[in-house]
BALOBA-1460 file (C-alpha; in Angstrom, 3 decimals):
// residues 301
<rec num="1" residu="x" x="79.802" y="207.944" z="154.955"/>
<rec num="2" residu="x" x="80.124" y="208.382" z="158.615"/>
<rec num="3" residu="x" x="77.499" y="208.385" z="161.091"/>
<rec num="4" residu="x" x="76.998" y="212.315" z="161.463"/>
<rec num="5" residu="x" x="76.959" y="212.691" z="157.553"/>
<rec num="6" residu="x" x="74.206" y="209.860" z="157.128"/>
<rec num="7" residu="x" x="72.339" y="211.581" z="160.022"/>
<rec num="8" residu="x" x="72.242" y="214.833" z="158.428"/>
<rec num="9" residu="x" x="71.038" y="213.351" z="155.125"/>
<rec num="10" residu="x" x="68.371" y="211.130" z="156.969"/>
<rec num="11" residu="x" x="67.150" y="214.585" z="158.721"/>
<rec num="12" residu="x" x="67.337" y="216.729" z="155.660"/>
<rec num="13" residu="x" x="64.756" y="213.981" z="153.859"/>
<rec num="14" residu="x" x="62.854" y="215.040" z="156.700"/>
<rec num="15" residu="x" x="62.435" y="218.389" z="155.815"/>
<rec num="16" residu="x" x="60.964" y="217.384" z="152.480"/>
<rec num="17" residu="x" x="57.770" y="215.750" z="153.994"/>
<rec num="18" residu="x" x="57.771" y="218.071" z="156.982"/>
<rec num="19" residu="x" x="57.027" y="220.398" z="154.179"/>
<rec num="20" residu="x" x="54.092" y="219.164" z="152.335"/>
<rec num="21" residu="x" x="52.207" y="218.728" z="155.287"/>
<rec num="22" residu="x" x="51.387" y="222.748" z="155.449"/>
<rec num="23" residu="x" x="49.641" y="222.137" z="152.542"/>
<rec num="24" residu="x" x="47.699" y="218.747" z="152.823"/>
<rec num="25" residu="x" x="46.560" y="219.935" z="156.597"/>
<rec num="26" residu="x" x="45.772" y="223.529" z="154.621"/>
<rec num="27" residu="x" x="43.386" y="221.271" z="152.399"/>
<rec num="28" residu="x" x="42.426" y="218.803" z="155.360"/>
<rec num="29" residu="x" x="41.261" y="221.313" z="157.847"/>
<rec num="30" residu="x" x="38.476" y="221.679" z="155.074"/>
<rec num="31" residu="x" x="36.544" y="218.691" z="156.434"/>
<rec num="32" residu="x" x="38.147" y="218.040" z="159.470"/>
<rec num="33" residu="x" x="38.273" y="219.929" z="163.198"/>
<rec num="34" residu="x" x="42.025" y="220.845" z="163.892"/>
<rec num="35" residu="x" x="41.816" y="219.004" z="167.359"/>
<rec num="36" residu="x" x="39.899" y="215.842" z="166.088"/>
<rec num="37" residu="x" x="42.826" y="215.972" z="162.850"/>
<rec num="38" residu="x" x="45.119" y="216.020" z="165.079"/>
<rec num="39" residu="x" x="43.654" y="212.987" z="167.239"/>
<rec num="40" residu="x" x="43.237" y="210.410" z="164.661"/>
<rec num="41" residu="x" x="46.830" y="211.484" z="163.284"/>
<rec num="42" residu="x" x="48.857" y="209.937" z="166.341"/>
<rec num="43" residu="x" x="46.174" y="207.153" z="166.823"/>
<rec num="44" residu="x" x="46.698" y="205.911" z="163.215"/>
<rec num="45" residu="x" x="50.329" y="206.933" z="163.819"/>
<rec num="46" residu="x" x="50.346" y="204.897" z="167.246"/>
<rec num="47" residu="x" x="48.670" y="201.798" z="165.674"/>
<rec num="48" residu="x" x="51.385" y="201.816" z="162.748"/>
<rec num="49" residu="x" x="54.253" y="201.958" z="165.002"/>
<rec num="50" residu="x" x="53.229" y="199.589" z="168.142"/>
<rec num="51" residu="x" x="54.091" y="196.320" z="166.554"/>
<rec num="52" residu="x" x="57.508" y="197.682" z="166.311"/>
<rec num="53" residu="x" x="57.774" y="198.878" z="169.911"/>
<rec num="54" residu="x" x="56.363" y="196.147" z="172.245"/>
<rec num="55" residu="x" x="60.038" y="195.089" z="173.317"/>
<rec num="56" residu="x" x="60.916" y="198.199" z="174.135"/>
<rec num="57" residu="x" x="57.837" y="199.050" z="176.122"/>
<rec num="58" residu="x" x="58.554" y="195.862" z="178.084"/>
<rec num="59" residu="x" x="61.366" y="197.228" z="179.395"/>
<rec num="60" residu="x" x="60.602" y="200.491" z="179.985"/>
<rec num="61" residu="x" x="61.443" y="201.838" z="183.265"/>
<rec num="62" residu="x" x="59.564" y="205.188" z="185.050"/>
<rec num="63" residu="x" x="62.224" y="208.019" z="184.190"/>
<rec num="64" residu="x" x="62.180" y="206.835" z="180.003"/>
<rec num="65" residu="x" x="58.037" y="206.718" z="180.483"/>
<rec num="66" residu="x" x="58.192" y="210.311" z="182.052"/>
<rec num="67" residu="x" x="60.545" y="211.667" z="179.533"/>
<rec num="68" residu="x" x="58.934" y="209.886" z="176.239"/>
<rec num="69" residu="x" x="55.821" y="211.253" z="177.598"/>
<rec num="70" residu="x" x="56.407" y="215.091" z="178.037"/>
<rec num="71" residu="x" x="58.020" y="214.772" z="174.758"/>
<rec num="72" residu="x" x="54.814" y="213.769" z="173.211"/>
<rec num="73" residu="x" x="53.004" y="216.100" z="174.969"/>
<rec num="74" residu="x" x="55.242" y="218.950" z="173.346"/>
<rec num="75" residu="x" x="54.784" y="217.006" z="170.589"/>
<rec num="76" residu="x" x="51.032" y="217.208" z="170.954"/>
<rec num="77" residu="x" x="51.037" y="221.286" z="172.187"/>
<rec num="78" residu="x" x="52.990" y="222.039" z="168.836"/>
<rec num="79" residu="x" x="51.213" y="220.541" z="166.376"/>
<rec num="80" residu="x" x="47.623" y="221.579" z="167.901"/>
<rec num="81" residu="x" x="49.509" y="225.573" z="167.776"/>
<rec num="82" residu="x" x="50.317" y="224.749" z="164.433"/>
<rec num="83" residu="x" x="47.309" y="222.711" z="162.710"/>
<rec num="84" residu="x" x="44.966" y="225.570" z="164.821"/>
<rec num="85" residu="x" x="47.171" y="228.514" z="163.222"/>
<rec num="86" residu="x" x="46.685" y="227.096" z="159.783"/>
<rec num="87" residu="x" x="43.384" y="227.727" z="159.777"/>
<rec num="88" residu="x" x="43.849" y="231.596" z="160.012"/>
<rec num="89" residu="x" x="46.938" y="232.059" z="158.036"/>
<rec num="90" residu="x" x="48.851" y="231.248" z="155.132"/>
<rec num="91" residu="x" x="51.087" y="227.428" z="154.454"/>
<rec num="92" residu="x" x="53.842" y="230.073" z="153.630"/>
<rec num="93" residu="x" x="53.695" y="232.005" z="156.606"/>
<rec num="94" residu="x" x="52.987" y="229.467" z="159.171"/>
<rec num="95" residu="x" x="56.104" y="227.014" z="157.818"/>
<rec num="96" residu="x" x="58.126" y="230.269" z="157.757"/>
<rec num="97" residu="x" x="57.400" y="231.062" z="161.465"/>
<rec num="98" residu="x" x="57.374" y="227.522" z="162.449"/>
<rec num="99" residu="x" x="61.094" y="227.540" z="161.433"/>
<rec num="100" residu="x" x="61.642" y="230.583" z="164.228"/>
<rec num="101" residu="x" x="62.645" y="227.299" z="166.416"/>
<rec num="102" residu="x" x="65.906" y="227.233" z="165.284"/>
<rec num="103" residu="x" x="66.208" y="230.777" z="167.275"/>
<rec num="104" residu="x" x="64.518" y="229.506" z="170.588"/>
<rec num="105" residu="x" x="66.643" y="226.321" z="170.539"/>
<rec num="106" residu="x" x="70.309" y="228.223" z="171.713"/>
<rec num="107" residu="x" x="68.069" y="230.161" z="174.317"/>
<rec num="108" residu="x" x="66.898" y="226.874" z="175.596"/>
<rec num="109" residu="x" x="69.887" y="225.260" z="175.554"/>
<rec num="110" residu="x" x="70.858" y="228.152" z="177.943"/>
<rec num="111" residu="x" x="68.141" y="227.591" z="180.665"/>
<rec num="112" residu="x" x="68.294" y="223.866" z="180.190"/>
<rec num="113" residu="x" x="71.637" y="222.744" z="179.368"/>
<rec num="114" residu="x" x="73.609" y="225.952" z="180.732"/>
<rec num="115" residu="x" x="74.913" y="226.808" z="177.223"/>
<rec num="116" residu="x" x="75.306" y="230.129" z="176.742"/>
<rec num="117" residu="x" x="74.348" y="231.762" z="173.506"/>
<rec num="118" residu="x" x="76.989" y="232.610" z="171.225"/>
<rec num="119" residu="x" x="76.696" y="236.326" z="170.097"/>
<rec num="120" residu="x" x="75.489" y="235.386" z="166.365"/>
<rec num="121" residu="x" x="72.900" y="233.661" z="168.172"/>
<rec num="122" residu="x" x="71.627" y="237.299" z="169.754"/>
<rec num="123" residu="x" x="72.048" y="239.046" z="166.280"/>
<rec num="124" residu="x" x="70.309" y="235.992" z="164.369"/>
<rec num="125" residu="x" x="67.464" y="236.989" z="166.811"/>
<rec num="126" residu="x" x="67.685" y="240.231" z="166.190"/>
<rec num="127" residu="x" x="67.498" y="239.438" z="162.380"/>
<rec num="128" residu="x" x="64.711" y="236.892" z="162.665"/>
<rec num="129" residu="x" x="62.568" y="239.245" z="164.446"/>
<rec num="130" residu="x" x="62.960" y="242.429" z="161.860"/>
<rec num="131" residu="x" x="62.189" y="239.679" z="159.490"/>
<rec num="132" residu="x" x="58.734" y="238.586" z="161.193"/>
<rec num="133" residu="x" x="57.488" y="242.031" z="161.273"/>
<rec num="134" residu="x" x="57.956" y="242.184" z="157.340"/>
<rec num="135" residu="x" x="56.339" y="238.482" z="156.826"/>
<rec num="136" residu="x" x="53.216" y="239.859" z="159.221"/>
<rec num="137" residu="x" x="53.657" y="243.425" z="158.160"/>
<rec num="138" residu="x" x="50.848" y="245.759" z="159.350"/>
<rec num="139" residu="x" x="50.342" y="246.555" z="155.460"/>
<rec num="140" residu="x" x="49.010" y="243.105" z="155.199"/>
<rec num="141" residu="x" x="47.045" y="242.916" z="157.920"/>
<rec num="142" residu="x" x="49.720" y="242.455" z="161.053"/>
<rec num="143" residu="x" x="50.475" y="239.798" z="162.824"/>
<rec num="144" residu="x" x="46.774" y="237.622" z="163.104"/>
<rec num="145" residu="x" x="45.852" y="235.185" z="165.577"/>
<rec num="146" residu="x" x="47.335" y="231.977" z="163.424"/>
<rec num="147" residu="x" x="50.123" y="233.299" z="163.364"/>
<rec num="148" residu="x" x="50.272" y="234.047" z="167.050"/>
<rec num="149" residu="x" x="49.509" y="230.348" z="167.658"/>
<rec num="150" residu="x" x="52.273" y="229.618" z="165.239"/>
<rec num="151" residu="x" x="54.663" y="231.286" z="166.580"/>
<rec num="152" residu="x" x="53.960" y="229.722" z="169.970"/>
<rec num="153" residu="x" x="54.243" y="226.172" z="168.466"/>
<rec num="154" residu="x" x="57.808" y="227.306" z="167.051"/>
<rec num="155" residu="x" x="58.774" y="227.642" z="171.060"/>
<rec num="156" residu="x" x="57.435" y="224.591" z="171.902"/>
<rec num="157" residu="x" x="59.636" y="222.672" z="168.979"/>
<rec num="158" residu="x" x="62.620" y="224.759" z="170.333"/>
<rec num="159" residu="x" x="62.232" y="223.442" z="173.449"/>
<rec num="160" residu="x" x="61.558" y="219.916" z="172.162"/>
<rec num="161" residu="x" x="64.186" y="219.952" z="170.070"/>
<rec num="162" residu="x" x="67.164" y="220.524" z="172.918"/>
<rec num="163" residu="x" x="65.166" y="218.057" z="175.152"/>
<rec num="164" residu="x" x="65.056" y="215.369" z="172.499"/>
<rec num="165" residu="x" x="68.678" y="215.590" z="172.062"/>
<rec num="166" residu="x" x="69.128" y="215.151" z="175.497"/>
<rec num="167" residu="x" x="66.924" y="212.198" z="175.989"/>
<rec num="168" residu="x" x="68.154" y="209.911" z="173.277"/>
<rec num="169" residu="x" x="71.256" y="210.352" z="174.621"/>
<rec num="170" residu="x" x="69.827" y="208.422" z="177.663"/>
<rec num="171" residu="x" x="66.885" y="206.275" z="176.572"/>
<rec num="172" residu="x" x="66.199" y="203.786" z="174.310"/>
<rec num="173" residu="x" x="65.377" y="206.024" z="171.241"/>
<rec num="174" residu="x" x="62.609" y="203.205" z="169.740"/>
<rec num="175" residu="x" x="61.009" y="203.847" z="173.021"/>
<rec num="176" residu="x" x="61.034" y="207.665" z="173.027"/>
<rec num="177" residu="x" x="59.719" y="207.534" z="169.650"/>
<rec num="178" residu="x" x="56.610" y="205.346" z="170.494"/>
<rec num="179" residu="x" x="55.941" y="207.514" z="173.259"/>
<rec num="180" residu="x" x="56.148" y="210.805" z="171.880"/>
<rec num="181" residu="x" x="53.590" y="209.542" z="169.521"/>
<rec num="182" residu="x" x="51.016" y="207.771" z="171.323"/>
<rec num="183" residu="x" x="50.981" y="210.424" z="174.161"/>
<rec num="184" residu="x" x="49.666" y="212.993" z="171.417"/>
<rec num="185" residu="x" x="46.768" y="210.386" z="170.682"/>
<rec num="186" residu="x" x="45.890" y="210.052" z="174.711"/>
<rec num="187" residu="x" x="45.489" y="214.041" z="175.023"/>
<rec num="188" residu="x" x="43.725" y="214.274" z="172.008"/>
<rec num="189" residu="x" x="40.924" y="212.366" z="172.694"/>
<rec num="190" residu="x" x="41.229" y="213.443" z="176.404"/>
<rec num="191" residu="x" x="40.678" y="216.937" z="175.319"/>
<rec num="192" residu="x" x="38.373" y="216.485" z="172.420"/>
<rec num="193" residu="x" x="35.118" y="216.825" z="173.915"/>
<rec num="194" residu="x" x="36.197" y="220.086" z="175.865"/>
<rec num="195" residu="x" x="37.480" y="222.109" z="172.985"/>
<rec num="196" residu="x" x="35.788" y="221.554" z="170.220"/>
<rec num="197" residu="x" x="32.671" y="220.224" z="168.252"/>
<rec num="198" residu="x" x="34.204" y="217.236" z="166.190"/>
<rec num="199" residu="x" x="34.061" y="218.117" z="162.051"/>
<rec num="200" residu="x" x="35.155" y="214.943" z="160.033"/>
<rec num="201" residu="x" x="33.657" y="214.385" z="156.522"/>
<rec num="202" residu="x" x="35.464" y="211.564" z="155.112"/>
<rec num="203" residu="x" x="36.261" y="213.097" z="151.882"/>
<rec num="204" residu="x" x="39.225" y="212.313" z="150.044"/>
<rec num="205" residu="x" x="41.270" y="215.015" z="150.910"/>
<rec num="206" residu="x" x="40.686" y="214.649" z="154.417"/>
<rec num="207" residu="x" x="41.653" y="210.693" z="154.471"/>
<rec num="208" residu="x" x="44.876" y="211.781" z="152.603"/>
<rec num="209" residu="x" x="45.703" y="214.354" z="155.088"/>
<rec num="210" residu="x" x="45.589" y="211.490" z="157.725"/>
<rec num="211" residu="x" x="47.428" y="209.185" z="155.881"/>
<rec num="212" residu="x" x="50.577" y="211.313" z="155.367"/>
<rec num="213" residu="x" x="50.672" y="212.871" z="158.274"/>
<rec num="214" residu="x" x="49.881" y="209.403" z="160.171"/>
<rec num="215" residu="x" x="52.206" y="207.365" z="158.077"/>
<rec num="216" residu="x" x="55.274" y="209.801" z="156.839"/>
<rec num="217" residu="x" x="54.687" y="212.627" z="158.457"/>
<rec num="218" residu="x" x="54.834" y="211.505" z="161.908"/>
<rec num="219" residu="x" x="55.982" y="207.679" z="161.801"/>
<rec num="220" residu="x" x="58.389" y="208.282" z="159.438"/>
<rec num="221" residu="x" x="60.015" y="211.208" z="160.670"/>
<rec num="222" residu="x" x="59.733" y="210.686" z="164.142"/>
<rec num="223" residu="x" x="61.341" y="207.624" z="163.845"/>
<rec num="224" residu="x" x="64.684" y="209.416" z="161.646"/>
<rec num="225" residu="x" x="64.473" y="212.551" z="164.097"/>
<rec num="226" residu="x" x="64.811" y="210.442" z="167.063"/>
<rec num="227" residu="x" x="67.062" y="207.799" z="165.450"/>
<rec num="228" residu="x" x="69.431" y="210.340" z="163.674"/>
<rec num="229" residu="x" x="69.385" y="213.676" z="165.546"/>
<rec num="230" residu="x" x="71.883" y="212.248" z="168.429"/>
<rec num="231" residu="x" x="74.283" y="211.493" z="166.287"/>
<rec num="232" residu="x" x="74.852" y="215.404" z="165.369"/>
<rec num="233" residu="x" x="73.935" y="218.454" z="167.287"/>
<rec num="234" residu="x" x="70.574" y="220.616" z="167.913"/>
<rec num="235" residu="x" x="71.879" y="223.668" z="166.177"/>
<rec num="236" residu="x" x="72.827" y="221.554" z="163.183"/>
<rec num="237" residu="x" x="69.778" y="219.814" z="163.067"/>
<rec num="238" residu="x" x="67.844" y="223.061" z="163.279"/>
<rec num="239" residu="x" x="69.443" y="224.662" z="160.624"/>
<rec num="240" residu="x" x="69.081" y="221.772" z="158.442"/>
<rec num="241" residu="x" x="65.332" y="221.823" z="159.313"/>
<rec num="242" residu="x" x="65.335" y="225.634" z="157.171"/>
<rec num="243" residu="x" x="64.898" y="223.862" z="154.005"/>
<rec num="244" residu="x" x="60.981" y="223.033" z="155.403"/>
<rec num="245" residu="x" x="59.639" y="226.673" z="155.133"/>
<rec num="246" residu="x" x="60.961" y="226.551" z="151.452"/>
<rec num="247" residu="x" x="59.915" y="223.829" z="149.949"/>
<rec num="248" residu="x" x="56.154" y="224.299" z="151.827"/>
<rec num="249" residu="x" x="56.173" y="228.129" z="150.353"/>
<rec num="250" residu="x" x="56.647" y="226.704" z="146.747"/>
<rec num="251" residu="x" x="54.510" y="224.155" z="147.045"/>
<rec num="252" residu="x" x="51.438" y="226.422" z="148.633"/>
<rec num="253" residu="x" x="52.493" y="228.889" z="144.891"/>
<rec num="254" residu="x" x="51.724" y="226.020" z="142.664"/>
<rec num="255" residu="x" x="48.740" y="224.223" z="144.868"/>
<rec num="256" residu="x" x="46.879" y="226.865" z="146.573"/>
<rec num="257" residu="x" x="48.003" y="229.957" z="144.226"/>
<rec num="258" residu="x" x="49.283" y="231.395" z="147.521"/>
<rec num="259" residu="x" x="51.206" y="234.684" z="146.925"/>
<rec num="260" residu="x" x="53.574" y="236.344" z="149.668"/>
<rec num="261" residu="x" x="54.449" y="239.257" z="148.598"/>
<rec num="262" residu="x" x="57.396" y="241.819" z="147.781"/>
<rec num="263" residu="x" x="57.625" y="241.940" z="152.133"/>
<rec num="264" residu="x" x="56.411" y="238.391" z="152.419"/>
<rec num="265" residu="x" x="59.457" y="237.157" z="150.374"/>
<rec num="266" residu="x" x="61.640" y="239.938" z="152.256"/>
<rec num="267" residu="x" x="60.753" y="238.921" z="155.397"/>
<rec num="268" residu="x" x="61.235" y="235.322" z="154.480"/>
<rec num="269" residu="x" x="64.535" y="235.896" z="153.381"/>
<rec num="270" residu="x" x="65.376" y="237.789" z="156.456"/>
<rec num="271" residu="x" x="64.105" y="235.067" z="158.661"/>
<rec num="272" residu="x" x="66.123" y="232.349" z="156.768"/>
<rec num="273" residu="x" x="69.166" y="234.668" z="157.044"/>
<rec num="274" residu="x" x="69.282" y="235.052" z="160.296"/>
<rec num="275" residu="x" x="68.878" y="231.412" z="161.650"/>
<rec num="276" residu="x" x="71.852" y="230.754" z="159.223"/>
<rec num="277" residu="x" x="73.564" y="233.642" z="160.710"/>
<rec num="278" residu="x" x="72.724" y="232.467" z="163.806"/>
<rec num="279" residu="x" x="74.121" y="229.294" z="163.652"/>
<rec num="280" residu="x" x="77.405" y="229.685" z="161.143"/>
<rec num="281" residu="x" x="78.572" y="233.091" z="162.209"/>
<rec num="282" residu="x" x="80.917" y="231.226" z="164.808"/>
<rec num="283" residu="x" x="82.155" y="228.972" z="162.136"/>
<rec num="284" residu="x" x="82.933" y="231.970" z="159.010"/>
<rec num="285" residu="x" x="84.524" y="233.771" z="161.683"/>
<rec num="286" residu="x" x="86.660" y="230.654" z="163.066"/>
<rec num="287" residu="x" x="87.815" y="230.226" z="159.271"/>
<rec num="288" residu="x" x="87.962" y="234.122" z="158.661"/>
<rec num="289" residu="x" x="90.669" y="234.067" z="161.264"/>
<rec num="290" residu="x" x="92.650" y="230.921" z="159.690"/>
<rec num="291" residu="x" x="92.705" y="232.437" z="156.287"/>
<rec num="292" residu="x" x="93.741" y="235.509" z="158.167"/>
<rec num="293" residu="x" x="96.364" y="234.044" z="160.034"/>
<rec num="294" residu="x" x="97.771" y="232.067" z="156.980"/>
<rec num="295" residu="x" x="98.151" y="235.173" z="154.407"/>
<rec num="296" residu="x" x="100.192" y="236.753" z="157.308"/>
<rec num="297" residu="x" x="101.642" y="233.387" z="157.577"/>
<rec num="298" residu="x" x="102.672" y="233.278" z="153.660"/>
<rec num="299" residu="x" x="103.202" y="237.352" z="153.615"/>
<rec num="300" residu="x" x="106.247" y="236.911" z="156.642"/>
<rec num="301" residu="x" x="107.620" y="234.221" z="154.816"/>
């Protein structure tokens, strides 16, 4: 297997417990604060990893300290926009919107990276947003505040997503990864007695909601995303990341008895369509034209 294909299959695992989460920090939030949740996630996270990553700290130098630690605090933005917005809407709809990074990640790639958007990029947009308006249709109450705050955190990952590409390129990726998970942990705490009166009854729910998100969610993965996504590219890793909003929609049916709807689904589908439009429309039309060009090819002959 070469090393793109193994990447791809590393990152598509990914998805898998990326999806689960919406429902375990659905369940969590019950006897934990979002902020303080969020908090003892990359502490536990941090402690786990840190044996790992004292080498690599020893060598860090000021430019892969910067970097690893604006990553975490996207890191660290996102998931507060995300864990905050659960608590107002639906696993479905929040993993479904949280997926809308795939769309932001060609526009950053343009202000960041000077990459201009393809035109199945714009329509994919276009698509994407049509299919928002159906998942938050006004019929079923609009689009609320967590979804508002989700939809923000799917801009942050866009924008994390292009930058991480560009930084593992550059850095030692063990490093990156430590940082962008103990830099969370800092600005929790930092933050915590500003924002929020801590909640944490120890229940069991709650302690399993920190230890997969500590342990898979955010060890795990972070260490596969950071490993494995250089070795393809953003777009590819974005649209393998569609699978998430999927596999967290069926599992918030069959655990939370969480319906979406004739539009729901529509506007599900729509959003999924697009972001695969988005991102294979400049391949179906590259082959289009070779199986074009080769009937005329076979015709002439």
């Amino acid at each position: 297997m070469t090393a793109k294909g193994r990447a791809e299959w590393f990152l598509f695992a990914t998805t898998f417990i990326w999806g689960g989460t919406f429902v375990i920090i659905k369940q969590g939030l019950v006897d934990l604060s979002p902020l303080l949740m969020v908090s003892i996630r990359f502490t536990l996270a941090t402690l786990v990893l840190l044996p790992f990553c004292m080498k690599a700290l020893l060598r860090a130098d000021r430019k892969s300290i910067f970097w690893g630690c604006f990553l975490g605090f996207l890191i660290f933005a996102g998931f507060l926009l995300q864990t905050l917005g659960l608590k107002e809407t639906t696993t479905s709809k929040s993993a479904f919107i949280t997926t809308m990074m795939v769309i932001f990640t060609p526009l950053f790639q343009m202000l960041i990276l000077k990459r201009r958007p393809r035109w199945g990029n714009l329509v994919g947009v276009i698509v994407v947003s049509v299919g928002l308006w159906f998942l938050t249709n006004p019929s079923g109450g609009g689009l609320n505040r967590g979804d508002l705050l989700t939809l923000l955190c799917a801009i942050v990952f866009g924008l994390f997503i292009v930058l991480l590409d560009w930084t593992t390129r550059r850095y030692d990726f063990l490093l990156m990864t430590f940082l962008q998970i103990s830099f969370p942990a800092v600005c929790g705490w930092i933050l915590l007695p500003f924002f929020e009166p801590p909640v944490f009854r120890p229940t069991q729910g709650a302690l399993f909601a920190l230890g997969y998100t500590a342990i898979l969610a955010t060890v795990v993965t972070g260490y596969i995303q950071t490993r494995y996504q250089r070795d393809t590219t953003p777009t590819r890793a974005a649209l393998i990341f569609t699978v998430e909003p999927l596999w967290a929609a069926a599992l918030g049916y069959f655990f939370l008895q969480e319906t979406m709807g004739t539009w729901g689904m529509l506007g599900g589908g729509l959003i999924i369509g697009g972001i695969l439009f988005s991102e294979l429309s400049e391949t179906m039309m590259a082959q289009g034209q070779r199986f074009y060009r080769s009937v005329l090819k076979s015709e002439s002959t």
